[in-house]
C-alpha positions in Angstrom: 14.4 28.5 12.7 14.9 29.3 8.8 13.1 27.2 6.4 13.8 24.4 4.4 14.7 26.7 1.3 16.2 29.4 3.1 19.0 27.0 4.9 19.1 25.0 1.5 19.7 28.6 -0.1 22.0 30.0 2.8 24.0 26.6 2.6 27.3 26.3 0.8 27.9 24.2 -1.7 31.2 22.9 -3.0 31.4 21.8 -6.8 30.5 18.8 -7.0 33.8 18.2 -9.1 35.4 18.1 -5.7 33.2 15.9 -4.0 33.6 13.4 -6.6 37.4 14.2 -6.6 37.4 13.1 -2.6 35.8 9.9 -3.8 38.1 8.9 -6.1 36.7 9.2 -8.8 38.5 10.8 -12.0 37.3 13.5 -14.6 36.7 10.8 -17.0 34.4 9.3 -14.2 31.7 12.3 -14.2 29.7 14.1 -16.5 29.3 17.3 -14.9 25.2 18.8 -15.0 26.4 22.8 -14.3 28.4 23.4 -10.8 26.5 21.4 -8.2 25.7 18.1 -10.4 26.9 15.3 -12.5 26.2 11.9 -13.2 28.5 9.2 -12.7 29.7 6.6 -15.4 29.3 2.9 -14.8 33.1 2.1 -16.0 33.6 3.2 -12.2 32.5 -0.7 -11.2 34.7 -2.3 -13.7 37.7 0.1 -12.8 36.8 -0.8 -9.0 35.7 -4.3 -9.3 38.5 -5.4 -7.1 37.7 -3.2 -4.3 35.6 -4.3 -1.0 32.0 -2.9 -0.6 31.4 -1.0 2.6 29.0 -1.3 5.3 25.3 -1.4 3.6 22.8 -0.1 6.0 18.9 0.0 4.9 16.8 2.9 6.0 13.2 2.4 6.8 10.4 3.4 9.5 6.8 2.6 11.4 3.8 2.6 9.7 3.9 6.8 9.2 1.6 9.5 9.6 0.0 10.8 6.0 3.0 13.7 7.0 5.8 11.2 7.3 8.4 10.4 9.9 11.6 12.1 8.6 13.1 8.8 7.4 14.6 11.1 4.6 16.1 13.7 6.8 17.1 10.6 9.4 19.1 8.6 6.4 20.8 12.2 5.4 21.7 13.0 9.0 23.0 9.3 9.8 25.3 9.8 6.9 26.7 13.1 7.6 27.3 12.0 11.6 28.7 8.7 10.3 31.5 11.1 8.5 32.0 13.2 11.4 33.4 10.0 12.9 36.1 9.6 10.5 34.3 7.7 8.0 34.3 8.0 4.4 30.1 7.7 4.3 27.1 8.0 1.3 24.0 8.4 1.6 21.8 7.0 -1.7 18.0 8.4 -1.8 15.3 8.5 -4.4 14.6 11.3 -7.1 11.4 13.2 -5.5 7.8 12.7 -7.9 6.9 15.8 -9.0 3.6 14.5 -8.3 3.8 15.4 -4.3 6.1 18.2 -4.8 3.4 20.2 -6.3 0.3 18.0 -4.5 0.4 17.6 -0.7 3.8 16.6 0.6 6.2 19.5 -0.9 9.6 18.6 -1.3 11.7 15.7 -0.5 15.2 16.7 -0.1 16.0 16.4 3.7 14.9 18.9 6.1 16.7 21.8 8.3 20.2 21.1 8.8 20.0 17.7 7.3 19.3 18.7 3.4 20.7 17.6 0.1 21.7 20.4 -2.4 20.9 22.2 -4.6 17.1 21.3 -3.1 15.5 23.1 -6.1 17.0 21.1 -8.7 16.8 17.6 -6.8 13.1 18.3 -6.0 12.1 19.5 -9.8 13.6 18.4 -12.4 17.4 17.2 -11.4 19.2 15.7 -14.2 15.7 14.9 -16.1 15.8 11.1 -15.9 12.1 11.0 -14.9 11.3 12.7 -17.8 13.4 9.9 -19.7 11.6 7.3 -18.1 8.5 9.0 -19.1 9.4 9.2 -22.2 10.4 6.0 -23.1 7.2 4.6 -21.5 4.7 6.7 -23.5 6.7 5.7 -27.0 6.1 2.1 -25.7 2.2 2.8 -25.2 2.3 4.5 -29.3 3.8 1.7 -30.2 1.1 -0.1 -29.0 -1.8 2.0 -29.9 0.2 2.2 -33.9 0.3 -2.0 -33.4 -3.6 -2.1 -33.1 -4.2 0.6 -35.7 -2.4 -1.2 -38.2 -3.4 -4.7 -37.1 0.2 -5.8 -37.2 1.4 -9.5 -36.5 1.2 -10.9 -33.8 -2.5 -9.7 -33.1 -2.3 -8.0 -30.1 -6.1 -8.1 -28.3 -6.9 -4.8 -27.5 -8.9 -5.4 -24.6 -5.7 -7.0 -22.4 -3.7 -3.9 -23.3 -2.1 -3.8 -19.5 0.1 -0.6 -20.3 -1.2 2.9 -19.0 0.4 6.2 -20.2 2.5 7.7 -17.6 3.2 11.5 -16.6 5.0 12.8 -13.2 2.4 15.0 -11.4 -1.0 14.4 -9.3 -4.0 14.6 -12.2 -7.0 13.1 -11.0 -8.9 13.9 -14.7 -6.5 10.8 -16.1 -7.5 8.0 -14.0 -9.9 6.4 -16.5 -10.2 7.9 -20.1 -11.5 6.8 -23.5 -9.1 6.9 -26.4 -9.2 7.0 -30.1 -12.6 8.4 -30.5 -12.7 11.3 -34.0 -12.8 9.2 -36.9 -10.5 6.3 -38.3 -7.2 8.5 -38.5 -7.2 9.1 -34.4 -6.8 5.5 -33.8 -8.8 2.1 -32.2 -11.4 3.5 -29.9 -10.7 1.7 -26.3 -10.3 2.3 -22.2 -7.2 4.0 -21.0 -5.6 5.5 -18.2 -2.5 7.3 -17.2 -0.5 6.6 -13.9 1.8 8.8 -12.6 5.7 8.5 -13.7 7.2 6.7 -10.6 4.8 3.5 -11.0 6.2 3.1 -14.3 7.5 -0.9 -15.2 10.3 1.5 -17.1 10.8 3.2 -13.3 11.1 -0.1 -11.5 13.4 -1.3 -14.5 16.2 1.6 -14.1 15.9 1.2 -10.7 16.5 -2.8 -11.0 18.7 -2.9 -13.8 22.8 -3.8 -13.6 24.5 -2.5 -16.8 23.3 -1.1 -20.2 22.8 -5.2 -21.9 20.7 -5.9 -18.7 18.5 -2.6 -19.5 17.8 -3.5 -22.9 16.8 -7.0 -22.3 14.4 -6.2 -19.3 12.8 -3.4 -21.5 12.4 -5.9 -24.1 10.8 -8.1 -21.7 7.6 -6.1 -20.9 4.8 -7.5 -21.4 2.3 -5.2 -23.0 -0.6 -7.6 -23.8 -1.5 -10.9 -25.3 -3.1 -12.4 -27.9 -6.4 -13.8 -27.6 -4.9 -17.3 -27.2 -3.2 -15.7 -24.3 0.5 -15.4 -26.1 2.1 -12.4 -24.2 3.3 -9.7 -26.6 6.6 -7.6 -25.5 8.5 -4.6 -26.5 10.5 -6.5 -28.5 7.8 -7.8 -30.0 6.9 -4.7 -31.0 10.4 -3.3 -32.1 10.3 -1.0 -29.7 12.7 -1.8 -26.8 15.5 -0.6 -28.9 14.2 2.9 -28.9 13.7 3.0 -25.3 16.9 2.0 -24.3 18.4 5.0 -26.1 16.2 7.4 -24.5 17.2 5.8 -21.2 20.4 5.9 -21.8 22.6 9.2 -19.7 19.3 7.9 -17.0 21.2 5.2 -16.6 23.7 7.2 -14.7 23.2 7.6 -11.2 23.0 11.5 -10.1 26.0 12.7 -7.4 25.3 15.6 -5.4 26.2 16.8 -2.3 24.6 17.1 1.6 24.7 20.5 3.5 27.9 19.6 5.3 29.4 17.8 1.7 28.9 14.1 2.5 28.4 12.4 -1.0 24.8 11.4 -2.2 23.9 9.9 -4.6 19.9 10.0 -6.2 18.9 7.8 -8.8 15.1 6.4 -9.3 12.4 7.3 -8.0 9.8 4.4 -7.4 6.7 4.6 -5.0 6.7 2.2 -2.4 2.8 1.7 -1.9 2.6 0.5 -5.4 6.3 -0.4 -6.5 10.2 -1.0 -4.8 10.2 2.4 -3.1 14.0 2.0 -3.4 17.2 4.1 -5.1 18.7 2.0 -8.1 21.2 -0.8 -7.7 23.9 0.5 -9.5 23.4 3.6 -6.9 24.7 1.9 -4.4 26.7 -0.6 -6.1 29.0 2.5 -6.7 28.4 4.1 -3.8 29.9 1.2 -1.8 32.7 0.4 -3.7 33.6 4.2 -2.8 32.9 4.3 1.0 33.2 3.0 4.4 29.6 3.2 5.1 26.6 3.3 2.4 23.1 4.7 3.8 20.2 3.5 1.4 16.4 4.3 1.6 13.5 1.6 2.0 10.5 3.7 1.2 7.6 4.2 3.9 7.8 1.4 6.6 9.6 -2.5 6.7 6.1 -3.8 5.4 6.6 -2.1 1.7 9.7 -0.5 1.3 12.1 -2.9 3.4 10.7 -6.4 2.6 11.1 -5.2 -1.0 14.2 -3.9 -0.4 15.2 -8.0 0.6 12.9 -9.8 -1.1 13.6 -8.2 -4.6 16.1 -5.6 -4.9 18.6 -7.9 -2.9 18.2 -10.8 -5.4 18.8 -8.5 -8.3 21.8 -6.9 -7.1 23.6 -10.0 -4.7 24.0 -6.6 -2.0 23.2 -7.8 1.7 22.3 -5.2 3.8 24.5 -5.6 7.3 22.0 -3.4 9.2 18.5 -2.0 9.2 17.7 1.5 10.8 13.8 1.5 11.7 12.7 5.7 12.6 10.3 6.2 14.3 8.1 9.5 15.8 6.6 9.9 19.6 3.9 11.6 17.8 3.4 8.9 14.9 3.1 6.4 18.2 1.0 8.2 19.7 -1.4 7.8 16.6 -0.7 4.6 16.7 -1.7 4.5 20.6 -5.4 6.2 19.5 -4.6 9.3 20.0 -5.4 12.3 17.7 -6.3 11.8 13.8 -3.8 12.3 11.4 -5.2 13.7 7.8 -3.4 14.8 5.0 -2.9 18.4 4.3 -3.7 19.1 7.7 -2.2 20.3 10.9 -1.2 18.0 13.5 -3.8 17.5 16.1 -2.5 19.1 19.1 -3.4 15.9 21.3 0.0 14.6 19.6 2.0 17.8 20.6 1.0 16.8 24.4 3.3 14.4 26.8 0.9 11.1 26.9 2.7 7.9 27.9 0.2 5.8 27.8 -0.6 6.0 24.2 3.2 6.0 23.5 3.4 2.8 25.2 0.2 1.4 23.2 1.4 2.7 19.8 4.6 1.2 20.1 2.9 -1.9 19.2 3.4 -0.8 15.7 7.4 -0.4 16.3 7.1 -3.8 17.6 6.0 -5.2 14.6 8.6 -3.6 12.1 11.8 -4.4 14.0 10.3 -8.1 14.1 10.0 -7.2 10.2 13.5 -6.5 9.7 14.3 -9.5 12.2 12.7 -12.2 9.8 15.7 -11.1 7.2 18.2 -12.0 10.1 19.4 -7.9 10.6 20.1 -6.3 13.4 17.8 -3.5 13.7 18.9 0.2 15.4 16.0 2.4 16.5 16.0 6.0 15.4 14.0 8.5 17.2 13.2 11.6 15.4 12.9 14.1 17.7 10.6 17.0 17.7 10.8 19.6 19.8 7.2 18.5 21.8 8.9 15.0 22.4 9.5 14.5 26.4 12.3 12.8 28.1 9.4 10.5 29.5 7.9 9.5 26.7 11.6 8.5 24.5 12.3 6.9 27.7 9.2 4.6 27.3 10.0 4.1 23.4 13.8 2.9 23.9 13.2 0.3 26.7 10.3 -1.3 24.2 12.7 -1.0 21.1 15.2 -2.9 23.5 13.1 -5.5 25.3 11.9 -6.5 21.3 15.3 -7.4 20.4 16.4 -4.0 18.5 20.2 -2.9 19.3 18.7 0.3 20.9 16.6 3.7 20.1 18.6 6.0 19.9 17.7 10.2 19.8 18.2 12.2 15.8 18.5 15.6 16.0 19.8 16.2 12.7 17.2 18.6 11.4 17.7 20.9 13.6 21.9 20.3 14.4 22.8 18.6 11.2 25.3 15.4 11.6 26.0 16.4 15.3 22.5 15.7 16.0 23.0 11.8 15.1 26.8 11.0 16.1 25.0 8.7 19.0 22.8 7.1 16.3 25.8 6.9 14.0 27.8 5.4 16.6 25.0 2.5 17.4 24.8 1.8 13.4 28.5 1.0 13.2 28.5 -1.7 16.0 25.6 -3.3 14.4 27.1 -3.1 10.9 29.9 -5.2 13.2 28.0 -8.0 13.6 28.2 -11.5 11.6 25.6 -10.9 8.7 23.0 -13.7 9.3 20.7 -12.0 6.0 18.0 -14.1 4.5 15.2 -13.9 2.2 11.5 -14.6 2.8 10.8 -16.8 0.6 12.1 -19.0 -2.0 11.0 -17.8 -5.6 10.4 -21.6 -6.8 7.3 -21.5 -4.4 4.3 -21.1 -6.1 2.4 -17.4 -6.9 -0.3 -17.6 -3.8 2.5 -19.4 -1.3 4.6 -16.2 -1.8 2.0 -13.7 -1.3 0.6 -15.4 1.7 4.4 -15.5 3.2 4.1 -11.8 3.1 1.0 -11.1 4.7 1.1 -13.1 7.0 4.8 -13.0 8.3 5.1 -9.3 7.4 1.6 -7.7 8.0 0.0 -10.4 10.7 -2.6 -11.0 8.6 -4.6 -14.0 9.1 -4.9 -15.1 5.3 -5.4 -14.0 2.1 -8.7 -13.8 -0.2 -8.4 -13.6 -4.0 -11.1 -11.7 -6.0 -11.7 -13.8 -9.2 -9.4 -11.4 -11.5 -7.0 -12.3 -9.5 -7.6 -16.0 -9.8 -7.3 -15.9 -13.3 -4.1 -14.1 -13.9 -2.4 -16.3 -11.1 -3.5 -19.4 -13.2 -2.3 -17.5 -16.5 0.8 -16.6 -14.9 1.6 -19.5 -13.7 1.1 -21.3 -17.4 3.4 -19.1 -18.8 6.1 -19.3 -16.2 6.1 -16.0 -14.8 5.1 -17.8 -11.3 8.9 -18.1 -9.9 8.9 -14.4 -9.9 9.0 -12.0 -6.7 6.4 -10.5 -5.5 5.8 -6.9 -5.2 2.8 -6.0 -2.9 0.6 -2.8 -3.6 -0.8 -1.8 -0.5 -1.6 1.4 1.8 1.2 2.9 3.4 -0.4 4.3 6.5 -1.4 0.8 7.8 0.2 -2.6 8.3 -3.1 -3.9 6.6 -4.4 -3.2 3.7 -6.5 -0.8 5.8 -5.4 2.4 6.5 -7.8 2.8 9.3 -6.3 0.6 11.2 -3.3 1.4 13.2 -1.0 0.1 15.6 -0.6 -3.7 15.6 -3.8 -4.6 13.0 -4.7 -8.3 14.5 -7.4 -10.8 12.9 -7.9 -9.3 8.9 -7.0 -11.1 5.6 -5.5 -9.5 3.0 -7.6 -9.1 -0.3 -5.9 -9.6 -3.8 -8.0 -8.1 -6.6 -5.8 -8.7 -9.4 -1.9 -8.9 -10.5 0.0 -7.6 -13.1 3.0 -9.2 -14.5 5.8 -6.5 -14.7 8.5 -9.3 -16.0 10.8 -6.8 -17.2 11.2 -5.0 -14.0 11.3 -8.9 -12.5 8.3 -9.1 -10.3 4.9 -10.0 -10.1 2.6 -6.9 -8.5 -0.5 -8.1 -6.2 -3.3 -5.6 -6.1 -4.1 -5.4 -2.6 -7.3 -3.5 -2.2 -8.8 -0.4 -4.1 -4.7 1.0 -4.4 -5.0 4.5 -6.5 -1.4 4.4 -9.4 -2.6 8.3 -10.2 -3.1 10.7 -7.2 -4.7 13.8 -6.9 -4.2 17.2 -5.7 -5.3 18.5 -2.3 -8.2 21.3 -2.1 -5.0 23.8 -1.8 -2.2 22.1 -3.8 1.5 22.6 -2.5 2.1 24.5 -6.3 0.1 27.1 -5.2 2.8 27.9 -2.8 5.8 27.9 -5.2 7.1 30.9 -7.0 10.4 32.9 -8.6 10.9 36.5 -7.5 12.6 38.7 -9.5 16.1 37.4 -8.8 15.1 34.4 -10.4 15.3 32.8 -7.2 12.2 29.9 -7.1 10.5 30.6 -3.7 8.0 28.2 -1.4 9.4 25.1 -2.0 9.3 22.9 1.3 
């Protein structure tokens, strides 16, 4: 089978003028990036304000593998076999970090058959609203730095400067630094850091954000420090929000492109998961479903961080209620899961997973257990999607769609999308759609009036099946600050590990009898949420021994080779 680039590259494209022509949508409703891009104007939702959203289905998985499960190439494939029914269907996905692209995980466009094009452009620098977002949060962080220099009013204390500098790629060199050392004219000597790009407050704000007036006010909103009577200071306060929200301003604009068999997609945002919402933005697929039958949205990494944020923030911010949750899962991630073969970054599958062992599949699905009764606690009904790979037995899927059933999920059904496209998925498609029938029973988790430590304990122990929660003493103090200056009826976005339902990534499967550790929170009140620290989380990741840049090229054609 071809690569991922050579199909991507093989594939062809339509202009994206006529995708967005099949939508609906007018020439005065797209700004067309080149042939195979544009960005779509918000006016759409007032011209369409009238018109009944489709089906919302939320896309998430198990607790994955450090390779992933193929939720992406799942969500793509569901949408494409979802329009080979006679649907008009979306599919709304995250802008890929640079950070991974060039680091471990390559690309993150779809895979085989099941792609979104151009790949190139969506996995480097698309329509350059990362490097907006990154742009508008280091002005923020001058601003800050200038403030100090110049001791302007109100006197910010230097050392509760919360703000990092941001950049979009894997730089382990800019975890900790010292700034402002030279002489007077470089600036107020102190501790810094950078994160990378997608952790942004500025990241989580586009991704949150409802209309140009709400962007301005949430970026005026950040908190950046306080004074040392404990007085937050914002970007307003600073006289910098302004600023930002013109250099976030064609960011705004969520990106349309196109899948490999033309089913509309729309990328916009591109926040982690482990550390932030892990979701596309709201106005995304606010358009997105005033356009189509069925919408297909991403929860990053498994219903413990990307899909309890998914309904426990993004869902209060937009009013959107999901009518269906779609939970993908591996026979080889379940078998990890079951104790069977060690999964490491970077590194080839241990072939243990590539051999038929029921017993661990039956032992891992513990794990799957856990995240359809995840999805459950936000009263959806939950499909199963098995992505298949071509080791998978008969037996063993066999064993994993009688469990999926017997815990309440509508079924497990078989994706084959990556390797035949929407066809592989028209059984999956079909199972979505009669769930998406079904009364919508949605709920939240919590109420936000409870207090800070009420709503973080909700979560780990509904969510993860932890037995408590233990708060370091940092964390003490900024729940009592918080709580003084009314930030406590917030949300509450957890930072956690990705490859365990803990806070452990050791432990797999069903994690029983652990408490969850806090070590401190920071108030991102623009964005709308309160982050808990949970464990020693890493915001700036490194590159492998043999980065995934080392790969990527352009021949003399210009044509960029070893992208995957």
């Amino acid at each position: 089978m071809p690569s991922d680039l050579e199909i991507a590259q093989a594939a062809e494209m339509l202009p994206i003028a006529e995708i967005a022509q099949a939508l609906g949508l007018s020439d005065d409703d797209v700004d067309l990036y080149r042939k195979y891009k544009a960005k779509i104007s918000l006016n759409v939702l007032t011209k369409l304000a009238d018109t009944p959203n489709g089906k919302y289905v939320v896309v998430s998985s198990i607790t994955p593998t450090p390779q992933g499960e193929g939720k992406l190439t799942t969500s793509i494939g569901l949408a494409m076999a979802l329009q080979r029914l006679g649907n008009r269907a979306a599919v709304c996905l995250r802008q890929p970090s640079l950070g991974p692209v060039f680091g471990i995980k390559g690309g993150a466009a779809g895979g085989g058959y099941s792609q979104v094009l151009p790949m190139e452009d969506i996995n480097l620098h698309l329509t350059g609203d990362t490097h907006a977002v990154t742009l508008a949060h280091n002005l923020l962080a001058a601003f800050v730095d200038n403030h100090l220099f110049h001791e302007k009013s109100p006197r910010l204390d230097p050392y509760t400067v919360a703000l990092p500098r941001v950049v979009d790629i894997n730089d382990r060199a800019l975890r900790k630094m010292l700034i402002g050392f030279g002489g007077r004219e470089y600036g107020i000597p102190r501790e810094s850091s950078f994160d990378i790009a997608p952790t942004s407050e500025v990241m989580a704000i586009l991704a949150l954000t409802t209309s140009l007036r709400d962007l301005r006010a949430r970026l005026g909103h950040i908190v950046v420090g306080f004074t040392r009577d404990k007085k937050p200071i914002t970007a307003d306060d600073l006289q910098c929000a302004g600023a930002m929200s013109a250099l976030l301003k064609e960011a705004l604009k969520p990106n349309l492109l196109q899948t490999i068999e033309h089913t509309p997609a729309f990328i916009h945002t591109g926040a982690f998961a482990s550390f932030s919402l892990g979701t596309p933005s709201i106005l995304a697929d606010q358009i997105a479903l005033k356009l189509n039958d069925y919408v297909i949205t991403e929860a990053g990494f498994g219903s413990d961080l990307g899909l309890e944020k998914f309904c426990n923030i993004k869902s209060r911010y937009s009013g959107l209620q999901p009518d269906a949750a779609v939970i993908v899962a591996t026979v080889r991630a379940l078998k990890m899961h079951g104790g069977i073969g060690r999964v490491v970054a970077g590194q080839a599958l241990p072939e243990e997973l590539a051999q038929e062992n029921l017993a661990a599949v039956e032992r891992g699905c513990a794990n799957l257990i856990k995240h359809i009764e995840n999805a459950q606690l936000f009263g959806l009904p939950v499909v199963v999607a098995v992505n298949r790979f071509a080791s998978d037995t008969d037996r063993e899927i066999a064993i994993v769609e009688r469990i999926a059933r017997e815990a309440g999920a509508e079924g497990a059904f078989v994706s084959d999308a990556y390797a035949r496209g929407g066809a592989g998925a028209i059984s999956l498609a079909a199972a979505v759609a009669r769930a998406c029938a079904k009364p919508s029973q949605f709920k939240f988790l919590y109420a936000t009036e409870l207090p800070i430590k009420d709503k973080i304990e909700r979560i780990a122990e509904k969510i993860y099946g932890a037995d408590g929660v233990e708060y370091f003493p940092e964390a003490e103090q900024k729940i009592k600050l918080y709580t003084a200056l009314g930030f406590d009826k917030l949300p509450i976005c957890m930072a956690k590990t990705h490859l365990s339902l803990s806070h452990d990534e050791t432990l797999k499967g069903r994690p029983r009898k652990f408490k969850i550790p806090i070590r401190d929170l920071r108030a991102f009140v623009g964005a709308g949420f309160l982050t808990a620290l949970c464990g020693d989380l890493r915001t700036m990741p490194a590159l492998p021994r043999v980065p995934a840049g080392t790969r990527i090229d352009v021949d003399e054609n210009g044509k960029i080779v070893g992208l995957i």
